[in-house]
C-alpha positions in Angstrom: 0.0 0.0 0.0 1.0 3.5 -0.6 0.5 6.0 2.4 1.6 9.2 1.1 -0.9 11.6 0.4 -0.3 14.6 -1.6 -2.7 17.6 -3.0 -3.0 18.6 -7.0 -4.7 22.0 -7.1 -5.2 23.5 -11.0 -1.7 21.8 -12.2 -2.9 18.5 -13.5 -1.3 16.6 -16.3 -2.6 13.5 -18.2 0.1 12.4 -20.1 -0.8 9.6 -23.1 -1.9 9.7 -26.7 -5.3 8.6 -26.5 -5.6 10.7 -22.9 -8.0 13.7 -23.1 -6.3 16.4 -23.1 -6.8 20.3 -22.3 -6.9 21.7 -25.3 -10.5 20.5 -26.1 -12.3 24.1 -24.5 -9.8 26.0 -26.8 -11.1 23.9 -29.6 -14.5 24.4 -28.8 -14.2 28.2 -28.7 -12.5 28.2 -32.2 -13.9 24.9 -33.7 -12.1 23.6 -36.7 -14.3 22.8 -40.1 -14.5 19.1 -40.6 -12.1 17.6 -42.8 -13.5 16.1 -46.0 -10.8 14.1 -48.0 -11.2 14.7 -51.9 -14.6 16.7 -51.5 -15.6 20.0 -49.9 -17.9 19.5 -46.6 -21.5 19.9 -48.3 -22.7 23.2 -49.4 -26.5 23.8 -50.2 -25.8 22.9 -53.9 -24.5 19.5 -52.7 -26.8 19.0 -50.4 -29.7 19.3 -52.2 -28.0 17.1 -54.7 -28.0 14.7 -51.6 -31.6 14.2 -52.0 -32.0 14.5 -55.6 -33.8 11.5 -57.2 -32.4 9.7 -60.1 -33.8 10.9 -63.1 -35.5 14.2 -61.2 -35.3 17.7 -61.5 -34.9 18.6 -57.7 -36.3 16.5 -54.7 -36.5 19.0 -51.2 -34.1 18.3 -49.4 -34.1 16.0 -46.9 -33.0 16.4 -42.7 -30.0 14.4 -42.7 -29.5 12.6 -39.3 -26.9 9.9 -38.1 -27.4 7.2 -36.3 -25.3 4.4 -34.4 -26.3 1.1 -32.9 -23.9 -0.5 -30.4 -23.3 -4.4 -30.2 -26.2 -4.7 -27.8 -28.4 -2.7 -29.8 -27.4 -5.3 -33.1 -28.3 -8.3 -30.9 -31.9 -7.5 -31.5 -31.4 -7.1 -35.3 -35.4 -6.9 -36.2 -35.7 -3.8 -33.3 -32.6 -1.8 -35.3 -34.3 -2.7 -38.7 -37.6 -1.2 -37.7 -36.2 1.3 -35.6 -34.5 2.7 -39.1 -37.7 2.3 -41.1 -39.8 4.3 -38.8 -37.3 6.7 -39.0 -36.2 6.7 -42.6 -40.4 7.1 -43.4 -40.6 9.9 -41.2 -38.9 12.0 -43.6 -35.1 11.7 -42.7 -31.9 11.0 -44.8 -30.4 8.8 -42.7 -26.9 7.5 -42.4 -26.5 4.0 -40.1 -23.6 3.3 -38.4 -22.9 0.0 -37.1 -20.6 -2.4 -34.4 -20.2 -5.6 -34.4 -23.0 -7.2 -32.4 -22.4 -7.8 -28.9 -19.3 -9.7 -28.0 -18.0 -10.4 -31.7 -15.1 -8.5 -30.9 -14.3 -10.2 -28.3 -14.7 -13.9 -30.0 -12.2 -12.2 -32.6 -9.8 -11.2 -30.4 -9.8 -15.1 -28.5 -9.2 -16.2 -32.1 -6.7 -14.0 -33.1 -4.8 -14.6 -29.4 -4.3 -18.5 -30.4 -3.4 -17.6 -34.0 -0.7 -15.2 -33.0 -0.4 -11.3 -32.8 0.2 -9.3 -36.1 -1.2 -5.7 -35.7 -2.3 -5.4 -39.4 -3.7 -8.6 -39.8 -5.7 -8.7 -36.5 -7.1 -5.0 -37.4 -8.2 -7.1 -40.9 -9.8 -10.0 -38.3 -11.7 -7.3 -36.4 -12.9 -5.2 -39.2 -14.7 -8.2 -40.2 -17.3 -7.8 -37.2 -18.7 -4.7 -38.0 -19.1 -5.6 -41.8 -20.7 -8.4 -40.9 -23.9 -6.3 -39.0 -23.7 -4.1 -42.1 -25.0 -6.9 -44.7 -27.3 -7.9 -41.8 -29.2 -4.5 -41.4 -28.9 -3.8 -45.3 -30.8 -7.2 -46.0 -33.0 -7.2 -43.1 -34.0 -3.0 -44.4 -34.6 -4.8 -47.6 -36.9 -7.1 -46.3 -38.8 -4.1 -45.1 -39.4 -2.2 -48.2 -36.1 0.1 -47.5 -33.4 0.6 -50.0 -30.1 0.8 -48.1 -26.3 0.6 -49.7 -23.8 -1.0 -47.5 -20.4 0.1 -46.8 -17.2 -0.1 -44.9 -15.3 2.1 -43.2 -12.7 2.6 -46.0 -15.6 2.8 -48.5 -17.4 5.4 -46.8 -14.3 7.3 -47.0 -13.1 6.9 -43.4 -9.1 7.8 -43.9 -7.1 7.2 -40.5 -3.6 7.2 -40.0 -1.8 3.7 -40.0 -1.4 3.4 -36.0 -2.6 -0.5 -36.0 -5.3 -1.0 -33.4 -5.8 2.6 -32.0 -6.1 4.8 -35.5 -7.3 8.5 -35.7 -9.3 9.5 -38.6 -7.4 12.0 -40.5 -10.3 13.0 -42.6 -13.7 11.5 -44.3 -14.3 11.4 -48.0 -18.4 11.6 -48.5 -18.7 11.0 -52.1 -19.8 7.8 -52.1 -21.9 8.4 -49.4 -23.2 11.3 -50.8 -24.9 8.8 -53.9 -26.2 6.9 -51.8 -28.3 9.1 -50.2 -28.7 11.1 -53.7 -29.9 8.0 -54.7 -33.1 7.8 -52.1 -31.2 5.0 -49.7 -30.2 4.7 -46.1 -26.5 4.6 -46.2 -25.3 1.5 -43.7 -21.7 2.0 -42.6 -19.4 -0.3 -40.4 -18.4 1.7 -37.4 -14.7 0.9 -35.4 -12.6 1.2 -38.8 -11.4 2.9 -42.0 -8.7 2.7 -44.3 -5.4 4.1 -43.8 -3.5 6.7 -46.6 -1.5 3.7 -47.8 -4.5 1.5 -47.9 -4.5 -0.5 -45.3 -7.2 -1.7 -43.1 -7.6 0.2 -39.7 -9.5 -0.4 -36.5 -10.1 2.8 -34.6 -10.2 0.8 -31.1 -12.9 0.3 -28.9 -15.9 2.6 -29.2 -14.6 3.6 -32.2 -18.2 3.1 -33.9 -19.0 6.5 -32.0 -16.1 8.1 -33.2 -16.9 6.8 -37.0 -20.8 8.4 -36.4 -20.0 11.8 -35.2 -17.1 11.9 -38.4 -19.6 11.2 -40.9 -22.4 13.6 -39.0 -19.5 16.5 -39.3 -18.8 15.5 -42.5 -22.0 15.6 -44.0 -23.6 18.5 -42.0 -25.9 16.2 -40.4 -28.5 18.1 -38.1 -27.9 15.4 -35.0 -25.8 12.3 -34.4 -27.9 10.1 -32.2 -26.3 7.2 -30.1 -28.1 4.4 -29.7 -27.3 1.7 -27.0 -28.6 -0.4 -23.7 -29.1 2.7 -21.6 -31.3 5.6 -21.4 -29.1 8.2 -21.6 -25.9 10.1 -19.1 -26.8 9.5 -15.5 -25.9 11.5 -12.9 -23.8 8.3 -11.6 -23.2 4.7 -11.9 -26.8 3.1 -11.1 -24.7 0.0 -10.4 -23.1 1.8 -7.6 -25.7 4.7 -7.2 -29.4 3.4 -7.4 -30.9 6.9 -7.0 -28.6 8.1 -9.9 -31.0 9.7 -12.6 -31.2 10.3 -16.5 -29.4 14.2 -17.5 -31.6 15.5 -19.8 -28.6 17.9 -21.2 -24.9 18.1 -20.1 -22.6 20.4 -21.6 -19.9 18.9 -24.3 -16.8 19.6 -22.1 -18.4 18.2 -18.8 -19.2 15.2 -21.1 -15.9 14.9 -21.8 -15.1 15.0 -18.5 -17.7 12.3 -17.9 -16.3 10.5 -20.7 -12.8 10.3 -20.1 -13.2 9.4 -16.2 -15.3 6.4 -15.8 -18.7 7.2 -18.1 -18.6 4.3 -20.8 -22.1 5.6 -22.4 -19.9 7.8 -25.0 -16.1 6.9 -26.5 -14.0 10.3 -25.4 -12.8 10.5 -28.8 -16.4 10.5 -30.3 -16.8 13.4 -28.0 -13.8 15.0 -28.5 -14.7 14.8 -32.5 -18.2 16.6 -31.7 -17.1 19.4 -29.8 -14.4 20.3 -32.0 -16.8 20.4 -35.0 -19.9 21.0 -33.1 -22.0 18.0 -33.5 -25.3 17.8 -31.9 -25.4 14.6 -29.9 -27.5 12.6 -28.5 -27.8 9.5 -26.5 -30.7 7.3 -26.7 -31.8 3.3 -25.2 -32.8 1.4 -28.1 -35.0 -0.3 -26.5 -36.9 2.6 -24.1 -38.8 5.5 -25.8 -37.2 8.4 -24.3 -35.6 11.7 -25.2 -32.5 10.6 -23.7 -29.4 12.7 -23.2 -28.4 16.1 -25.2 -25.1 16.7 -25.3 -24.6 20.8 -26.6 -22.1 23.6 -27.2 -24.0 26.5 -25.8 -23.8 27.6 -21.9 -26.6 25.6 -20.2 -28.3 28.5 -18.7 -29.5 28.1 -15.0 -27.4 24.8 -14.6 -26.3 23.3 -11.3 -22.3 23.8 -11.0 -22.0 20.0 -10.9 -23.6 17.8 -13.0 -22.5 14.2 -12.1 -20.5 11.8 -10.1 -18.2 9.7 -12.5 -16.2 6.6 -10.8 -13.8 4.1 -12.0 -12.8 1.1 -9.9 -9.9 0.2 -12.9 -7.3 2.7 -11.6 -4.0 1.4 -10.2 -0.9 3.9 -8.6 2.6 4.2 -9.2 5.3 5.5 -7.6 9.0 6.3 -8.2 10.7 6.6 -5.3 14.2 8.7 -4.7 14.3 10.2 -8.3 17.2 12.6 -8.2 16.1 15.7 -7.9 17.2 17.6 -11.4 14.9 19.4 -14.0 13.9 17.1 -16.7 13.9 13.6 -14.9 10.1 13.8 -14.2 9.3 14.5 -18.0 12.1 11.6 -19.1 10.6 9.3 -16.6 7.2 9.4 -18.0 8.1 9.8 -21.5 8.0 5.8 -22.6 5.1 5.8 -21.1 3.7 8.3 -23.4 5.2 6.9 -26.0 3.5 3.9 -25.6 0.1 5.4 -25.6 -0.5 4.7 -21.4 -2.6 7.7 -20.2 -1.6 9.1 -16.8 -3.1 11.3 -14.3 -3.2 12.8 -11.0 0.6 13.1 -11.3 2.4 14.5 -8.0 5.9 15.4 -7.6 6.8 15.7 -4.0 9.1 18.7 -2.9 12.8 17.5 -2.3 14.6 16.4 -0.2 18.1 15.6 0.6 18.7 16.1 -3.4 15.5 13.1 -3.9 12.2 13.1 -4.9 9.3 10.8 -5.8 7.2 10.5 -8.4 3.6 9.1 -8.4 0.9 8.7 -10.8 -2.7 6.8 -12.0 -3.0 4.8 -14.9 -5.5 2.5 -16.4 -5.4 -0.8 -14.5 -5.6 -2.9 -17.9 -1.9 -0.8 -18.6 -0.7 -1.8 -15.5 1.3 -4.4 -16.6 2.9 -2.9 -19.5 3.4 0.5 -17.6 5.2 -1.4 -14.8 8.1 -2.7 -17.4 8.8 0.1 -19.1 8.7 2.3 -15.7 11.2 0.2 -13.8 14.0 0.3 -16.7 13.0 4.1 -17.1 13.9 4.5 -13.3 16.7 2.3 -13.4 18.5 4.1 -15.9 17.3 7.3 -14.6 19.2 6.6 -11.0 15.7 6.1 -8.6 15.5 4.5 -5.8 12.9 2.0 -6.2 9.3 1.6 -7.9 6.2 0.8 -5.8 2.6 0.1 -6.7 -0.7 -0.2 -5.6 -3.3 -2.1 -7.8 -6.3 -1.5 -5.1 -6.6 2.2 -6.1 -10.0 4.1 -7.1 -11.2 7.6 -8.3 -14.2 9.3 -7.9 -14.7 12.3 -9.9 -17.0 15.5 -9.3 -18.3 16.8 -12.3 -19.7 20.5 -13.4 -18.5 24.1 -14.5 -16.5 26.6 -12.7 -15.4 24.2 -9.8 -11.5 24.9 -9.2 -12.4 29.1 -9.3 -15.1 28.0 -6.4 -13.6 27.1 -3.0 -16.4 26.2 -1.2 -17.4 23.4 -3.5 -14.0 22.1 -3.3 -14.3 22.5 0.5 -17.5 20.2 -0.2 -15.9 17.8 -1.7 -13.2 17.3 0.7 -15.5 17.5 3.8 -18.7 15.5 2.7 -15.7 12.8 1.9 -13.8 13.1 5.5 -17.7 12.9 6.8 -18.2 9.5 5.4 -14.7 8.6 6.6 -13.2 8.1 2.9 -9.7 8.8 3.2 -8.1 10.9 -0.1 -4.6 10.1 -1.4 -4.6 12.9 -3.9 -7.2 15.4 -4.9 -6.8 17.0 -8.4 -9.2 20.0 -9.3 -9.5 22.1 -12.5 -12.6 23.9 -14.2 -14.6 20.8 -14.8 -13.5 18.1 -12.4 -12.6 17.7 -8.8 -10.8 13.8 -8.9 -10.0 12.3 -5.4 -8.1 8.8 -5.1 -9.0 6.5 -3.1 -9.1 2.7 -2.1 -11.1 0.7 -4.6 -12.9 -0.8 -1.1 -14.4 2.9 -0.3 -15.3 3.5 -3.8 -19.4 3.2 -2.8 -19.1 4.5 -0.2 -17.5 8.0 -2.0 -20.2 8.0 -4.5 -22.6 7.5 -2.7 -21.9 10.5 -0.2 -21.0 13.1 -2.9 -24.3 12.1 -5.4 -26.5 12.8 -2.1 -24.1 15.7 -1.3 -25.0 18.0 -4.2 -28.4 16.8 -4.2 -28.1 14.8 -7.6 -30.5 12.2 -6.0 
């Protein structure tokens, strides 16, 4: 076990490729236009040619929406079919995104495992899940009376770069999908891949399918990007953990990436990262419950609470360097493989030194644990540290809102309703959007618990 404690006030640092990182509010205050590979994002010319019927002078055009079904949601295949027919005869243009139904990935990956690794070739395996659920909805829309065009990721003009297994998309090329719906049919697309700028087949990792959505919604000007999966939208916490947790009927994009990025598995941070940077209206939705579910939006929520939500993640573990000589630059080189290697950190403390020492401590994602711990250890050794010590039984609990670091006495809340209900905080980190404490995994109910019924979330 590790009993220090230290205290992260407005200095945090998440280091990590796929980590989410700071920048996002600057984005969202100067959004970028969505990158369209080989075509211009649509205009009102294309558009309209968009819904222009073969042979016709000029159809009117048509509300474009995308939608995505998770692996869940294609386990009931005849609900998504007639779930996209409603909506298609409702007067949408609609584009379909799809996973592969639920635990298809996972069956991949076992076989893949006793076949042997190979990045490109096991990004090829997995591909094959999601293009499977595309033929499925395209022949069971047929069935219904609904013309629908299948594609994959590369074929809907999904370009990523060629990082095997964790790709970002670089840009989207719509022309083909642009026919499709041109030609009066519901565009089907396999989620979780595209094609990289040599042509190889990519995998954009998992809850990439979101990511692959709100690309094509940005690309094509869609007027919403609705997720569909096996919950009824954001909660204000966990219901596993918190059974008096309720729906959010709107949350702001950068608490949602907050949300996202610290325990909420309803949205993929990248897919949310994506929309706020291009300003996708997003929603989440249960496929199988009629509800509005959740609106995730750009503008100010006007009249909103200060905290939103409790976020939680028991899959946390700490590590610490011990006796790091104490020179400028060690901390940074220390970390660096880590980086490197794509293993998001956070609540990183350096202690003060002493006797020409210091340590070093950090979260990471327990699934990285053992990977971290390798490349860590020869880091440190070479580096001239004492020793490395961890601590797999760690936790964080997360308070989520606006305008929480600038106000003291809800980070006085925080600390106090947590020291009330005898929770004992390693590290508390605090910015704009997020007061993080970690904890022991054990008092992980406990801490949500007492800070849901805290700020009245109940």
């Amino acid at each position: 076990m590790l009993h220090r404690t230290g205290f992260l006030l407005s200095q945090e640092r998440r280091f990590g490729e796929r980590a989410y990182k700071p920048v996002i509010p600057d984005l969202i205050r100067n959004p970028v236009k969505p990158i369209a590979v080989g075509t211009a994002a649509p205009t009102p010319s294309t558009a309209d040619a968009m819904n222009r019927a073969p042979g016709s002078t000029m159809a009117p055009p048509k509300p474009l929406r995308v939608l995505k079904f998770g692996g869940t949601s294609m386990s009931v295949l005849d609900r998504v079919a007639d779930q996209v027919a409603e909506e298609c005869r409702s007067g949408h243009g609609l584009v379909v995104v799809v996973s592969a139904s639920a635990g298809e990935t996972d069956r991949l990956l076992a076989e893949a495992a006793a076949l042997g690794e190979d990045g490109a070739a096991l990004d090829l395996l997995l591909a094959t899940g999601e293009q499977h659920s595309v033929a499925r909805l395209v022949l069971a829309l047929s069935k219904r009376g609904i013309p629908a065009a299948g594609f994959t990721g590369a074929g809907a003009g999904i370009v990523t770069d060629g990082s095997a297994g964790r790709a970002r998309i670089l840009g989207v090329d719509v022309r083909r999908v642009h026919k499709a719906l041109a030609d009066g049919r519901v565009a089907v697309v396999a989620g979780f891949q595209g094609m990289s700028e040599d042509g190889a087949v990519t995998t954009l990792g998992r809850g990439g399918s979101d990511t692959t959505a709100v690309a094509l919604a940005a690309a094509l000007g869609a007027e919403e990007c609705c997720i569909y999966t096996d919950v009824a939208g954001v909660y204000s916490a966990d219901p596993r953990i918190e059974p008096a947790a309720r729906r959010i009927d709107r949350v702001h994009c950068e608490e949602m990436l907050e949300l996202a990025g610290l325990g909420s598995r309803v949205l993929a941070i990248e897919a949310v990262d994506y929309a706020a940077a291009h300003e996708v209206p997003l929603r989440v939705r249960s496929t199988f419950e009629p509800d509005a579910g959740t609106m995730v939006q750009h503008t100010p929520l006007v009249g909103a609470p200060p905290v939103v939500g409790i976020a939680s993640s028991a899959a946390e573990a700490e590590l610490a360097v011990i006796g790091l000589p104490a020179r400028p630059g060690l901390a940074a080189r220390l970390i660096a493989p880590l980086a490197a290697a794509g293993v998001a950190i956070d609540a990183l403390v350096q202690n003060e030194a002493r006797h020409g020492k210091s340590d070093v401590s950090f979260t990471i994602p327990h699934k990285d644990l053992e990977r971290a711990r390798s490349l860590l250890a020869t880091e440190a050794g070479r580096l001239g540290a004492e020793r490395l010590i961890e601590d797999a039984s760690v936790a964080k609990v997360s308070v989520i809102g606006r305008g929480l670091r600038s106000n003291t006495k809800l980070l006085a809340k925080v600390i106090d309703t947590l020291d009330e209900a005898r929770v004992t905080v390693r590290v508390l980190v605090a910015n704009e959007t997020r007061i993080s404490a970690i904890i022991s995994e054990s008092a992980l109910k406990t801490a949500v618990q007492a800070l849901h019924k805290a700020f009245d979330l109940d």
